[in-house]
Backbone bond lengths (Angstrom), bond angles and torsions (degrees), N, CA, C in turn:
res aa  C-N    CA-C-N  psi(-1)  N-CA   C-N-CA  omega(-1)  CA-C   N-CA-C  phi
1 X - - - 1.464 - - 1.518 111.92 -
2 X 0.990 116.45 -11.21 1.537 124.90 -164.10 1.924 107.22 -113.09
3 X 1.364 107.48 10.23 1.853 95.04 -169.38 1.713 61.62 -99.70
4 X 1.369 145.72 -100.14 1.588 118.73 -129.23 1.261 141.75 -41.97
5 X 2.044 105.91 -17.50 1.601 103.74 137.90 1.070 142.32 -66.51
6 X 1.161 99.81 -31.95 1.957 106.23 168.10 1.794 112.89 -59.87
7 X 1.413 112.41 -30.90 0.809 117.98 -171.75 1.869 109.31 -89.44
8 X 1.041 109.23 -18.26 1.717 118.54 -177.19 2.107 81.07 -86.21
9 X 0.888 112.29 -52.72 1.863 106.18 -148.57 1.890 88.39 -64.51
10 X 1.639 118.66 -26.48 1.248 94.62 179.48 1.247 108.10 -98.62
11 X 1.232 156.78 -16.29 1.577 138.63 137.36 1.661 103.69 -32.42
12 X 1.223 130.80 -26.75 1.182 102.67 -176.98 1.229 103.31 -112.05
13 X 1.409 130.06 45.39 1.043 124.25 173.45 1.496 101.15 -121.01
14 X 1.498 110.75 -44.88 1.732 127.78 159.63 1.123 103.67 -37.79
15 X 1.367 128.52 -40.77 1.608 106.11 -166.19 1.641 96.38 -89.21
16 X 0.917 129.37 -58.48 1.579 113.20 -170.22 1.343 125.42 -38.05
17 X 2.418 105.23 -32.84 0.997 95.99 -177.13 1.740 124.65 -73.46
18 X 1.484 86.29 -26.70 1.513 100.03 162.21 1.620 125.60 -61.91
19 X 1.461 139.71 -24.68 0.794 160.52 152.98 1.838 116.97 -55.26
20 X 0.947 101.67 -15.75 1.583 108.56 -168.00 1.601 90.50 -130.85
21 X 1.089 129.64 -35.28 2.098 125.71 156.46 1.711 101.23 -29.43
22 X 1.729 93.71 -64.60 1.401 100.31 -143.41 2.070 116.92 -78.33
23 X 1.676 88.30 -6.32 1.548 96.85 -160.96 1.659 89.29 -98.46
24 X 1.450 118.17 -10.49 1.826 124.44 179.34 2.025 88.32 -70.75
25 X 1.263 95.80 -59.03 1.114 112.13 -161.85 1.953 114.59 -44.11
26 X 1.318 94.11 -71.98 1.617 126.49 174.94 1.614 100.18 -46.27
27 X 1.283 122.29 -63.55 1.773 109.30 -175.39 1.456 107.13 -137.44
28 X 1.523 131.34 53.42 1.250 136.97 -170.60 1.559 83.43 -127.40
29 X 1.626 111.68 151.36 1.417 116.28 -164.59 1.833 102.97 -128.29
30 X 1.531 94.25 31.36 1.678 96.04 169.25 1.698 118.87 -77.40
31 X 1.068 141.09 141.59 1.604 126.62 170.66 1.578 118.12 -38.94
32 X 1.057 125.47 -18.01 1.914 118.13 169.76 1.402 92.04 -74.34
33 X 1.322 132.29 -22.32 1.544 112.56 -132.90 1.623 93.84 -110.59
34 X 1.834 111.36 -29.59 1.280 101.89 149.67 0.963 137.87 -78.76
35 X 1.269 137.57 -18.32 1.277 138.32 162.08 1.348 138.22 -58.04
36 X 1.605 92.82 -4.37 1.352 118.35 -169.15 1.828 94.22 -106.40
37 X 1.107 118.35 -47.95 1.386 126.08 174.25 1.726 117.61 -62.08
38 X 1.323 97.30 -37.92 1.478 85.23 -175.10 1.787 107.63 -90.25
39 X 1.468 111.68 -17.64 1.440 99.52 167.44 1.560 113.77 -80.44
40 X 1.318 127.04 -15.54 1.791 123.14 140.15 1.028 141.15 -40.86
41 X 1.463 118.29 -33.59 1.613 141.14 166.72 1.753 102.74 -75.87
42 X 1.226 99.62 -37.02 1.654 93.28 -168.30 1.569 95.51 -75.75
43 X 1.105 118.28 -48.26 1.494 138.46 -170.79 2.168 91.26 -46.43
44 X 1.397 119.52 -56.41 1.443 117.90 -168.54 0.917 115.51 -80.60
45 X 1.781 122.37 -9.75 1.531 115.16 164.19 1.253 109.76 -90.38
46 X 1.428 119.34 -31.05 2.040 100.79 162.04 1.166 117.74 -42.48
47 X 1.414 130.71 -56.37 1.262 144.24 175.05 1.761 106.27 -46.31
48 X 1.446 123.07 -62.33 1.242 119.82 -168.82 1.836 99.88 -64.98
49 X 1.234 135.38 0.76 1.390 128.03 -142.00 2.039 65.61 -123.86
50 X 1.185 109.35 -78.00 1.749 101.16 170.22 1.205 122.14 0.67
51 X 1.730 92.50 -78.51 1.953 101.26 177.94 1.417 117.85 -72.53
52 X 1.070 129.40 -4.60 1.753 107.65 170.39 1.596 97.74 -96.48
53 X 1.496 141.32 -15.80 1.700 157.40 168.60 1.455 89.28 -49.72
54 X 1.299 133.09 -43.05 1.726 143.94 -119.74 1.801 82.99 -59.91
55 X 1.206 105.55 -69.03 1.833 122.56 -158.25 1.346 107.98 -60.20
56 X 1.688 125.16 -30.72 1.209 121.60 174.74 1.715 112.27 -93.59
57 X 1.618 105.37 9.81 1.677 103.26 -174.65 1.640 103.23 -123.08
58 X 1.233 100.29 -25.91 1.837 103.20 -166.22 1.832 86.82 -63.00
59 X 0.643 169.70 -70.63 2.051 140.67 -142.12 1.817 97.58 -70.11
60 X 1.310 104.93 14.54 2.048 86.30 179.56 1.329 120.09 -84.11
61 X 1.421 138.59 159.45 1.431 116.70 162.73 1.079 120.54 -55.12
62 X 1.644 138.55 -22.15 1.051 130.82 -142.61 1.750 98.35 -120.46
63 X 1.689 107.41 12.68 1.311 84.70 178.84 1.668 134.02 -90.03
64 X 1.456 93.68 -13.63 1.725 101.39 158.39 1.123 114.32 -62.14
65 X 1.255 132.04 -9.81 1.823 113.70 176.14 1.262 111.50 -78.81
66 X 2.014 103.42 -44.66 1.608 103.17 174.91 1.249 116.65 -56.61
67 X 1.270 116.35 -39.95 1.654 101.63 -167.59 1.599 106.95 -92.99
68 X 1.026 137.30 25.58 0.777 124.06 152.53 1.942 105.48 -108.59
69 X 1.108 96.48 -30.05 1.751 78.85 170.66 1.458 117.66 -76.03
70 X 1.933 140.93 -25.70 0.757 91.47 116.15 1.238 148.28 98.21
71 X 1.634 91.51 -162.45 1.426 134.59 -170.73 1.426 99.63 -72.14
72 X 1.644 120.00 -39.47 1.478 104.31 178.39 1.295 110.66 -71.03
73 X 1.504 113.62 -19.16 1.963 109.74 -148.11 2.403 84.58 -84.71
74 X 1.156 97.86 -23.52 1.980 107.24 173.46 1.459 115.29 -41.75
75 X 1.887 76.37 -52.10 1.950 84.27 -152.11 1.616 99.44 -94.93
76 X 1.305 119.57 -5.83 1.312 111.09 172.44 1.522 98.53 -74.32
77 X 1.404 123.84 -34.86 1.433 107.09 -162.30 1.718 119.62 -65.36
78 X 1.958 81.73 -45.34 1.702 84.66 -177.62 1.360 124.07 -52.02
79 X 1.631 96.52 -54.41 1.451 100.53 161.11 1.771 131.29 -27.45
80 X 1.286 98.32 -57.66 1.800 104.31 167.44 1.506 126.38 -61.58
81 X 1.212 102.06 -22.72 2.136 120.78 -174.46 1.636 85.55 -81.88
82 X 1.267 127.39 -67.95 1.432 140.05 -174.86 1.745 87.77 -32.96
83 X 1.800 114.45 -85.17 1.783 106.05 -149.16 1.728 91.78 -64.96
84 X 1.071 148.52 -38.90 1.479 141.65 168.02 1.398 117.18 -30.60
85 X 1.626 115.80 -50.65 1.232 104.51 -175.86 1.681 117.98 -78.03
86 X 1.801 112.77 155.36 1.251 101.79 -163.78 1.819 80.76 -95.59
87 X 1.211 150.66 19.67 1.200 134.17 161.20 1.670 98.17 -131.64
88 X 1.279 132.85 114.30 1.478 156.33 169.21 1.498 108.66 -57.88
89 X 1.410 106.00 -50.65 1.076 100.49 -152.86 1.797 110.25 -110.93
90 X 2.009 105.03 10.17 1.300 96.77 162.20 1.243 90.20 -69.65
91 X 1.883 95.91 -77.93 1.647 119.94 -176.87 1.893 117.84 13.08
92 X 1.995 94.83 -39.05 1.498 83.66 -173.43 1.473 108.44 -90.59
93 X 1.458 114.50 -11.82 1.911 119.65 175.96 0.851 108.78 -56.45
94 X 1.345 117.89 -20.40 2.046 100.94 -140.43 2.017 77.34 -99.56
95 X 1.724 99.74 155.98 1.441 128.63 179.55 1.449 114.59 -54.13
96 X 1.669 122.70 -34.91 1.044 105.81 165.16 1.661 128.28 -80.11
97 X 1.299 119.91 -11.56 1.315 109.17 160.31 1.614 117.52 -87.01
98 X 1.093 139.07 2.19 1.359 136.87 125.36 1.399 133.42 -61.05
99 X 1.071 112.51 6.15 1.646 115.46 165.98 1.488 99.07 -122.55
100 X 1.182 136.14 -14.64 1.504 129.80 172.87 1.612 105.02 -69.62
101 X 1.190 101.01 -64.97 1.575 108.50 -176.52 1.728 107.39 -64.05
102 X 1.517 137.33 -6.91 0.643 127.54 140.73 1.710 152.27 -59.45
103 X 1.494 91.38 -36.96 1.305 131.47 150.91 1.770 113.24 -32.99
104 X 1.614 95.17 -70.23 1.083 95.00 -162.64 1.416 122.02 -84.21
105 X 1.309 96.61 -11.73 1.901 101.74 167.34 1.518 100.93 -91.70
106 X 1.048 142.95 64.41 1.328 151.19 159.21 1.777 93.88 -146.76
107 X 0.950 120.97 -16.36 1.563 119.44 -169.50 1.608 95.36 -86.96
108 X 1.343 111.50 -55.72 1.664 127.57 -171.94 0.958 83.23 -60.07
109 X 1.809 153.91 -65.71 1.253 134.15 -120.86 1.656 90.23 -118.94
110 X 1.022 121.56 36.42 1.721 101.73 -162.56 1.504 124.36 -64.86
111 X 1.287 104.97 16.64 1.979 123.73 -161.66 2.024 82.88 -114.67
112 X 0.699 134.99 -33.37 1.471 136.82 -139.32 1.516 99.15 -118.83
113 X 1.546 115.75 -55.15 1.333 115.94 164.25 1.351 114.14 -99.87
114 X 1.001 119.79 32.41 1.565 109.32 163.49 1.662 113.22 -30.18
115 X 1.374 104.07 -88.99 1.663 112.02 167.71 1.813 119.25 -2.19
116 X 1.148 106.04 -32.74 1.387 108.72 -177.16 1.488 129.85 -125.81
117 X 1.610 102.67 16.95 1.319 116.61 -174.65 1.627 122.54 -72.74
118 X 1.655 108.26 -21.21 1.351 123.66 151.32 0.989 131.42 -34.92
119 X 1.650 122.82 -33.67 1.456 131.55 165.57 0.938 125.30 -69.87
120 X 1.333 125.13 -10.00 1.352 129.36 171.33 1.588 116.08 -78.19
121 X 1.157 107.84 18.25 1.758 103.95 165.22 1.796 97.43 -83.05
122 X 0.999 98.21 -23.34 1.994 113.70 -163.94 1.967 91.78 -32.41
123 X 1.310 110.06 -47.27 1.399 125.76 -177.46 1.815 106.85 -28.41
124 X 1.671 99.24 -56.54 1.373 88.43 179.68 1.387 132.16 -77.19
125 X 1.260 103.10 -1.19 1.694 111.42 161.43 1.456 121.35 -85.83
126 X 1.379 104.19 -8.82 1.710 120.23 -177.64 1.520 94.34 -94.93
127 X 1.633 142.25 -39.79 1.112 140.79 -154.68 2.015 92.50 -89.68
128 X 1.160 110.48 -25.83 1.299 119.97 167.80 1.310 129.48 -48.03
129 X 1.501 111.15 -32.94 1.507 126.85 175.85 1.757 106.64 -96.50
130 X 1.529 110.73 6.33 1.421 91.14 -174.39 1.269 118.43 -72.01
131 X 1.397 152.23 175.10 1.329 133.35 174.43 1.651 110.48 -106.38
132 X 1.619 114.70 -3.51 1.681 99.58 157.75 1.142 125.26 -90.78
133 X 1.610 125.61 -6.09 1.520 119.83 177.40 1.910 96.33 -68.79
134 X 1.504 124.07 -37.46 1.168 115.15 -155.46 1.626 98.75 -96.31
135 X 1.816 124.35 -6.05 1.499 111.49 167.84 1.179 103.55 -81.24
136 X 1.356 126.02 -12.93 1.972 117.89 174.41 1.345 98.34 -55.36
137 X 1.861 107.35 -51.03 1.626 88.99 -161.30 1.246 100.77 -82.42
138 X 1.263 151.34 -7.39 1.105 109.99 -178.28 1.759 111.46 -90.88
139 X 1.671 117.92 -9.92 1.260 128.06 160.26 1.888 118.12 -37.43
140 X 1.519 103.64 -33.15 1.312 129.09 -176.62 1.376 118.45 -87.11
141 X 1.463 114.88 -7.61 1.138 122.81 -174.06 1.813 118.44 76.00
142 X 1.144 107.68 -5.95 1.845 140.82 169.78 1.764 104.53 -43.04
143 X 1.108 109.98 -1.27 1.916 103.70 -149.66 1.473 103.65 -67.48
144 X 1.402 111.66 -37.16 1.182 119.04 175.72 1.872 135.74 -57.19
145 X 1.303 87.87 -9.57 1.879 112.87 -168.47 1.739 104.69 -114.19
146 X 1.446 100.62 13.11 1.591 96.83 169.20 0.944 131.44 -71.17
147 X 1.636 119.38 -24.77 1.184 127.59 -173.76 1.169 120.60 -87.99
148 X 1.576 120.28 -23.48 1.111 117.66 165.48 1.455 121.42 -80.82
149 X 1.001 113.69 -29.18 1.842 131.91 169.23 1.796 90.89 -48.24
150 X 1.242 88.60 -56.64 2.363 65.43 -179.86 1.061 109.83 -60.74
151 X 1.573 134.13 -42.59 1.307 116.93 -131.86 2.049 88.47 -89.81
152 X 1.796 98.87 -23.10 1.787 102.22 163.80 1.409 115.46 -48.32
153 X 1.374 135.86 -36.01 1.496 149.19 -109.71 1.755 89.17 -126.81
154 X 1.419 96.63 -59.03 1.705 107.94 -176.71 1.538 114.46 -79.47
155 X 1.633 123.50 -28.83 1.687 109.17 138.68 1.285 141.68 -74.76
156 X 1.827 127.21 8.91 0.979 111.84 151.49 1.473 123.98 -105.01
157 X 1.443 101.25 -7.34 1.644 102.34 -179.84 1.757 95.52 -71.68
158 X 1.759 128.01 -41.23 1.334 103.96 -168.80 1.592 105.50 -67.15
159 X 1.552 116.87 -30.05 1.580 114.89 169.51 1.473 114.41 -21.02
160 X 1.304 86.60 -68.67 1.738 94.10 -147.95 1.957 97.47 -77.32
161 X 1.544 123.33 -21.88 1.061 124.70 162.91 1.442 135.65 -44.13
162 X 1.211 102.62 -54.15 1.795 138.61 163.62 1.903 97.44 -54.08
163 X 0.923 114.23 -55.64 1.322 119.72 -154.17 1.797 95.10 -80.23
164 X 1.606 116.66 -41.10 1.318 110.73 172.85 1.568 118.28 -61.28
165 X 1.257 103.33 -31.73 1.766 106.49 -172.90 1.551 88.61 -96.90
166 X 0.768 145.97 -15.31 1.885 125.02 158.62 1.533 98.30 -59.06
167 X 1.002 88.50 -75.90 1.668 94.40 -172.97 1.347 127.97 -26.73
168 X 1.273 105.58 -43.25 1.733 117.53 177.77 1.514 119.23 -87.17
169 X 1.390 105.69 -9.17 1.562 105.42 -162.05 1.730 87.28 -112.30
170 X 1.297 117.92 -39.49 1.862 120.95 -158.09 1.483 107.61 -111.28
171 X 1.756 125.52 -31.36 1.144 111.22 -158.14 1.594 95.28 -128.52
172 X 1.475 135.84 31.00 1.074 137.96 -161.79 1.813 101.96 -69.10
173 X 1.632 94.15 -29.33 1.480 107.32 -175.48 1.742 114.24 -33.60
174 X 1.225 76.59 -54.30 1.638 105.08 -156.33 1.439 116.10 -89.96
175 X 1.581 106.65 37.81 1.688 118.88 -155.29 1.462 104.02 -55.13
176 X 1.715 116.98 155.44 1.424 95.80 -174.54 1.580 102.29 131.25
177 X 1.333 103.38 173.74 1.786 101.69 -178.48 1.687 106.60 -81.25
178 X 1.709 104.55 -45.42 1.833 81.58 161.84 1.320 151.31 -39.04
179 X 1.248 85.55 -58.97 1.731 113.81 162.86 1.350 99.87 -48.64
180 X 1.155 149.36 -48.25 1.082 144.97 175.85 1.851 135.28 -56.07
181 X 1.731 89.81 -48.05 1.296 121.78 156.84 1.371 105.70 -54.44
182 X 1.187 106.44 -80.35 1.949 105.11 -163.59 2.046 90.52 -35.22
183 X 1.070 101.81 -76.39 1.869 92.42 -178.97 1.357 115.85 -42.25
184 X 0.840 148.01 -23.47 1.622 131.60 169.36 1.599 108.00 -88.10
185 X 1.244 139.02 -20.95 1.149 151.37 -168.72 1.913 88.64 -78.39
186 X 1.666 113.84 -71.29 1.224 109.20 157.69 1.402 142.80 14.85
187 X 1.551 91.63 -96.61 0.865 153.78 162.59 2.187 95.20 -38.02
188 X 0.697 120.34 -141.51 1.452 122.46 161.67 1.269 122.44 1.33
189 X 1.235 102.86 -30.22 2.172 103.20 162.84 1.549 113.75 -95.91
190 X 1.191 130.34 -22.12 1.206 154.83 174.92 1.917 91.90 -73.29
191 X 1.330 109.55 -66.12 1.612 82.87 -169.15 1.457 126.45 -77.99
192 X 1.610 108.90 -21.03 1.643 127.39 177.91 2.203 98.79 -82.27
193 X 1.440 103.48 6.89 1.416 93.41 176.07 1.414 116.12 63.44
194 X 1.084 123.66 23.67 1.675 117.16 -171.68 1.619 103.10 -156.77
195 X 1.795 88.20 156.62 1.701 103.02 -170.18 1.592 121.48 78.09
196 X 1.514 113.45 14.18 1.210 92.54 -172.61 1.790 106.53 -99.26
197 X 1.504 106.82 153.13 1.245 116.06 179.99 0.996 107.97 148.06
198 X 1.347 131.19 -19.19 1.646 143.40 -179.11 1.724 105.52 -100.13
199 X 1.044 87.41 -32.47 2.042 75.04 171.97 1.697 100.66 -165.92
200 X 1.664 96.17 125.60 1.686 99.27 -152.49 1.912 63.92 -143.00
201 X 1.744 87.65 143.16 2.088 95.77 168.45 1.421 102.63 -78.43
202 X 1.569 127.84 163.22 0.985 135.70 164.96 1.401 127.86 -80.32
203 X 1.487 116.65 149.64 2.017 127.99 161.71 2.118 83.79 70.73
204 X 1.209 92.48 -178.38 1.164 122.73 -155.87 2.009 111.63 -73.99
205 X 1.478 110.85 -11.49 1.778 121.73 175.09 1.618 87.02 -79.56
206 X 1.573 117.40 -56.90 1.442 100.09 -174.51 1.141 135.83 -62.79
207 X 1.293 118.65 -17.63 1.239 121.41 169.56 1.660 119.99 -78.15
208 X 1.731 128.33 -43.57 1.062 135.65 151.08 1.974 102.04 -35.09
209 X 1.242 125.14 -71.98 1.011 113.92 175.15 1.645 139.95 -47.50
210 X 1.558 110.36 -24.38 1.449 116.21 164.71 1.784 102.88 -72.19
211 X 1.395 130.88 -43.47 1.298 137.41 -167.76 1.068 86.09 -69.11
212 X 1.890 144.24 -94.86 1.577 131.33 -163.79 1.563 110.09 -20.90
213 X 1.242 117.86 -73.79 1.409 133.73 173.46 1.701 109.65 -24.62
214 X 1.572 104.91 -56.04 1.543 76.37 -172.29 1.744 111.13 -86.79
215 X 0.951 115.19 -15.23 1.467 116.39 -171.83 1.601 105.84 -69.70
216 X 1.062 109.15 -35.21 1.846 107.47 -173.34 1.308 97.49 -85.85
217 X 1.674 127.92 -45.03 1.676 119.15 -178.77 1.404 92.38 -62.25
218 X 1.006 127.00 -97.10 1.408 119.59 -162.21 1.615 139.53 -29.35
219 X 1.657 103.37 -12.78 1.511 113.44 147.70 1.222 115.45 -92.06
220 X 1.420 134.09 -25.42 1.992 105.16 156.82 1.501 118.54 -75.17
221 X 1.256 110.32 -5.42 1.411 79.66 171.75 1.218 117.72 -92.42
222 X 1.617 104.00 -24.29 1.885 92.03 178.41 1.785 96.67 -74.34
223 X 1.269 144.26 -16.52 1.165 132.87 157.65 1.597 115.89 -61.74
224 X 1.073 119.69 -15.10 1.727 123.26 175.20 1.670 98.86 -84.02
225 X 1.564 121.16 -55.57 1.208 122.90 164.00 1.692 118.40 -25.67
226 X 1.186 107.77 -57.43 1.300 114.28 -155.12 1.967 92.54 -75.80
227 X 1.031 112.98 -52.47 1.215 107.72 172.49 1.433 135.47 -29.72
228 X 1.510 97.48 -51.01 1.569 124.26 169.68 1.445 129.13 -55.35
229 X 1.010 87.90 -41.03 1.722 106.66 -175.56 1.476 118.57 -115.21
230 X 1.511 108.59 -54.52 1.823 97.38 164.54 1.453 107.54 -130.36
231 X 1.026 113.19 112.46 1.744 151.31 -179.98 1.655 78.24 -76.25
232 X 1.649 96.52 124.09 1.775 90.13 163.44 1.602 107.95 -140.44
233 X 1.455 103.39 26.60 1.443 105.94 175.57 1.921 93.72 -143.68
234 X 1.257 105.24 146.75 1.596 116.66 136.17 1.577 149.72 -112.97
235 X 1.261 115.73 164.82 1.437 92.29 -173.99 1.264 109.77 -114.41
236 X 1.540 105.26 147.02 1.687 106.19 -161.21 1.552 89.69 -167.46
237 X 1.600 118.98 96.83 1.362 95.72 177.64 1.624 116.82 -89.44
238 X 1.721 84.73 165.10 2.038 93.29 -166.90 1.899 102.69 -80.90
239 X 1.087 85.09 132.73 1.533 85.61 175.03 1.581 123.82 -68.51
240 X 0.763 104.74 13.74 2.012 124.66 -170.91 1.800 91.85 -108.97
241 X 1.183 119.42 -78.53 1.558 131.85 -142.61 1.768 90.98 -99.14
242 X 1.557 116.38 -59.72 1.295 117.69 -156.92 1.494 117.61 82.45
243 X 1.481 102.12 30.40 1.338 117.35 155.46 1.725 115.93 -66.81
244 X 1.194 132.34 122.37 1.344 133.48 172.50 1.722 128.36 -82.62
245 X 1.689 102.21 -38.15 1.558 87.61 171.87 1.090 114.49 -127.00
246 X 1.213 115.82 151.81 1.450 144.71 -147.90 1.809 120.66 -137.40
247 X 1.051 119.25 124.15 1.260 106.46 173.67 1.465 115.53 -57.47
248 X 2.015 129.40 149.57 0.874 103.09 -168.12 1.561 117.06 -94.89
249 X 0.758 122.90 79.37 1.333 127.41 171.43 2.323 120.90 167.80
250 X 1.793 74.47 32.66 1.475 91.44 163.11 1.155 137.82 -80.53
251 X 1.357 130.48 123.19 1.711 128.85 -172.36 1.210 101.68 -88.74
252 X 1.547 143.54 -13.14 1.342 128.49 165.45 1.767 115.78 -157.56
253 X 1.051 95.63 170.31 1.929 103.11 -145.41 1.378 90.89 -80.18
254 X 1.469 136.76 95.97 1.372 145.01 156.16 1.438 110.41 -8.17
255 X 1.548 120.42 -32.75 1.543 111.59 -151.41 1.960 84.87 -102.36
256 X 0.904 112.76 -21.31 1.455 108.13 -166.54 1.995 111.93 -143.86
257 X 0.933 104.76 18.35 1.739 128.87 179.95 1.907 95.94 43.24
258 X 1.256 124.53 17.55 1.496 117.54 176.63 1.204 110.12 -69.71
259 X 1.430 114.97 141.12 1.444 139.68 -161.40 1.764 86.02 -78.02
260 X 1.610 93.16 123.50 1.887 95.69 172.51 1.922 113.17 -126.36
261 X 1.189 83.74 143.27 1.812 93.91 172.17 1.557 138.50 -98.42
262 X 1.617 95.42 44.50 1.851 100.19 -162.89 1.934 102.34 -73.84
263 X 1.677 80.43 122.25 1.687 97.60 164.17 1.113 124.19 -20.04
264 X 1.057 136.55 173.89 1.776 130.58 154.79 1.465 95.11 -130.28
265 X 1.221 101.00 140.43 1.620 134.53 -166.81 1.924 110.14 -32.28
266 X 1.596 101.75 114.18 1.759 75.82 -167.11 1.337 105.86 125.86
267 X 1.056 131.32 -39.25 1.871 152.17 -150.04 1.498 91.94 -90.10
C-alpha cells in the first residue's frame, strides 16, 4: 500500500531536481550555464529570422514542418522558463509571457491565423527583456549600451511589425519577396518621412496606416536618439525591490527609498 507514495514522493523529487537543473541553467552565471544561455539567444534569433522569412516562405512544401517545429522548439522553452521560475504564476502575468503563448497559438494555427502571423516578430521584443542576452553584455563590459540596445530592439521589432501588417493587409497581391519588399520599402519611407509617391497604400485604412506609422516611428527614433546621446537613466538593480533603472546619480531606489551604491562609470 505504501510503494504509490514512494512512488509519488519520487516524481516529486525528479521534478524539483529537474526544476533546480533548469533554474542553474536559465539565470545561474557558471560557464555551462552560459553556454547554455547564449546558445538560447542564438536558438530565438533563428526563430525571429524564421518569422520575418514567414511571407517569402509560407507557399513552400516544407513550410508546415518549420512551423510546426518551431512551435515545439516555443513551447518547450516556455515550458522550461515556467519550471525555472521560483514564482509560476507571476512569470505567467508578466507581457512577455503573453506574447509567447501568443506566438505560439499562431504557430499551431498558422492556416486560421494567418492574418496575424506578422505579430510574431513581437518575440524579438520579448527576447529583449530576457536577462541573459543583457548578462552577455554586461559580461562584455557592454552594460552601459543597454539602453540603447532597447530603444535599437523596439525600432526594429515595430519595423518589421508595420511591414508584416502592410504586407498582409495591402500587398498580399503580390505574394512573394517583392510583395514583401514593396512593404518594407513602405514601411521605412513612411517612418523616416521620405520617398513617398512611388508606393503609397490605397482609400482611407492606408492613409490612417501611413499616419500611425509615422507618429510612433518617429517617437523611437527620437527615443533611440535620446539613448545615444543622453542616457538619463542607469541600470543597477536595488537589492530591496529589484528595481533596475535608476537615475544616474541616485542615493536611493525611488520605488522603495533603499539606500543604493551605483558605481560611477569606469568602477
Amino acid at each position: 500500500m505504501k510503494a504509490p507514495e514512494r512512488d509519488g514522493v519520487q516524481d516529486f523529487s525528479a521534478l524539483t531536481r529537474l526544476r533546480g537543473t533548469l533554474r542553474k541553467l536559465y539565470h545561474g552565471r557558471t560557464p555551462a550555464a552560459f553556454r547554455f544561455q547564449l546558445a538560447a539567444v542564438i536558438i530565438d534569433l533563428a526563430i525571429i529570422a524564421f518569422f520575418i522569412a514567414t511571407p517569402v516562405i509560407q507557399d513552400s512544401s516544407s513550410f508546415l514542418w518549420l512551423d510546426y517545429s518551431v512551435a515545439a522548439l516555443v513551447a518547450a522553452d516556455m515550458i522550461a522558463r515556467l519550471l525555472a521560475s521560483n514564482d509560476m504564476l507571476r512569470l505567467m502575468k508578466q507581457p512577455t509571457s503573453w506574447v509567447d503563448a501568443f506566438i505560439l497559438l499562431t504557430l499551431l494555427m498558422p492556416t486560421t491565423l494567418a492574418n496575424l502571423g506578422f505579430l510574431r516578430i513581437l518575440r524579438l521584443w520579448s527576447l529583449s527583456r530576457s536577462g541573459a542576452l543583457w548578462r552577455f553584455f554586461e559580461m562584455r563590459g557592454l552594460k552601459k549600451w543597454r539602453e540603447a540596445s532597447h530603444a535599437v530592439i523596439n525600432l526594429l521589432t515595430f519595423l518589421f511589425v508595420v511591414t508584416g501588417f502592410v504586407y498582409t493587409f495591402f500587398f498580399r497581391t503580390g505574394a512573394g519577396l517583392e510583395g514583401y519588399v514593396d512593404a518594407l520599402y513602405f514601411t521605412v519611407a513612411t517612418v523616416t518621412t521620405t520617398g513617398f509617391g512611388d508606393i503609397v497604400l490605397p482609400g482611407i485604412a492606408g492613409k490612417l496606416t501611413a499616419i500611425v506609422t509615422m507618429i510612433i516611428g518617429i517617437s523611437l527614433f527620437v527615443r533611440l536618439a535620446q539613448a545615444l546621446f543622453h542616457p538619463n537613466k542607469v541600470f543597477f538593480p536595488c537589492p530591496q525591490c529589484g528595481l533596475q533603472r535608476h537615475e544616474a546619480d541616485a542615493v536611493h531606489c525611488k520605488a522603495c527609498g533603499h539606500l543604493l551604491n551605483i558605481p560611477d562609470e569606469g568602477d
